[in-house]
N, C-alpha and C positions, 0 to 999 in steps of 0.2 A: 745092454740095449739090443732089440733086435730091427735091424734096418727094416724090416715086413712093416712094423706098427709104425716107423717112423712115418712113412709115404703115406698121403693125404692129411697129415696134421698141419694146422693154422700155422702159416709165418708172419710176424708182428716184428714190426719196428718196435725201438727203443721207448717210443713213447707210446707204443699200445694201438698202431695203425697196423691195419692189414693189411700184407704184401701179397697174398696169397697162400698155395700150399705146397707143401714140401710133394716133389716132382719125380724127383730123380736122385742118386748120390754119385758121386766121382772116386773115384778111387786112381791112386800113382804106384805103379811101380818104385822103388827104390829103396838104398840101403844095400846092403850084402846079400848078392844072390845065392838061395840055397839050394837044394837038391836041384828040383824045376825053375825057378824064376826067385826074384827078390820079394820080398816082403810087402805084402799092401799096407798102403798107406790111406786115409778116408783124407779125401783132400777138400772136400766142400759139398752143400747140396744145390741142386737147383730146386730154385721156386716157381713156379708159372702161378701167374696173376688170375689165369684165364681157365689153367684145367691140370688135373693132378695125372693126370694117363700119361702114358708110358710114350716118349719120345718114337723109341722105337726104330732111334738109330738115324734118326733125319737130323738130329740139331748138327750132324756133323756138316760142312759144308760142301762136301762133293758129294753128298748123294742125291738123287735127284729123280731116280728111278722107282719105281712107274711112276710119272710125271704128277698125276692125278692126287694121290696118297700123298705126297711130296708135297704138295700146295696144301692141301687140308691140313695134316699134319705141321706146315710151317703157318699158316694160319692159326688151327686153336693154340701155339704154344706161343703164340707172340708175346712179346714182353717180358719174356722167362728169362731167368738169370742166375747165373752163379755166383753162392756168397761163399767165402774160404771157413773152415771149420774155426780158424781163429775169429771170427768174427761174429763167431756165437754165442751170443751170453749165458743161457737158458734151453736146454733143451727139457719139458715138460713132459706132463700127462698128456695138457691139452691141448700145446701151443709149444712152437719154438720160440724165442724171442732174442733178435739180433743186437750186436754194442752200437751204440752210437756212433755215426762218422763209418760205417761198413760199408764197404765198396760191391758195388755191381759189377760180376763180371761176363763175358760171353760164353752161351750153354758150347759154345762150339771147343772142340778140342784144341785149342790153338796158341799154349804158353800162356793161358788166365788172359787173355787180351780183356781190355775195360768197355761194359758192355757200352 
């Protein structure tokens, strides 16, 4: 799979409802660190409801600067959310499509907090 193709594909509930589109990916540090750093981990993707573009580093909660971009950027991505990679039934051609009973979590870096 190459994460490029994944970003903009349809995300679909269990029962064939549209969440939006794949946003963003997460990735975790952890495991046994080797030469440079430990090993990536793909921990989940974000969906936004509302727009597939690049966060751009606002979903985090202390950034804030330039004020302007801040509010746009926290505007078009409202609603966005991170679903855990377990929580994936189906990654497609055309469409993601998530398990039933999958949890919504916060885009923001914050211990998976529930959105």
């Amino acid at each position: 799979m190459i994460l490029g193709d994944l970003l903009g594909t349809p995300v679909l509930d269990a029962d064939g409802g549209r969440l939006g589109r794949v946003a963003d990916v997460r990735f975790v540090l952890d495991g046994t660190p080797h030469q440079l750093m430990a090993e990536p981990r793909l921990l989940g993707l974000v969906v936004g409801p509302h727009s597939a573009s690049s966060f751009m580093g606002y979903e985090r909660n202390g950034l804030t600067r330039p004020r302007m971009i801040a509010r746009i950027l926290r505007w078009r991505h409202r609603g966005s959310f991170l679903v855990l990679w377990e929580d994936i039934a189906v990654v497609g051609n055309r469409s993601v499509r998530l398990r039933p009973g999958f949890t919504r979590y916060s885009t923001a870096l914050d211990d998976h907090a529930q959105a």
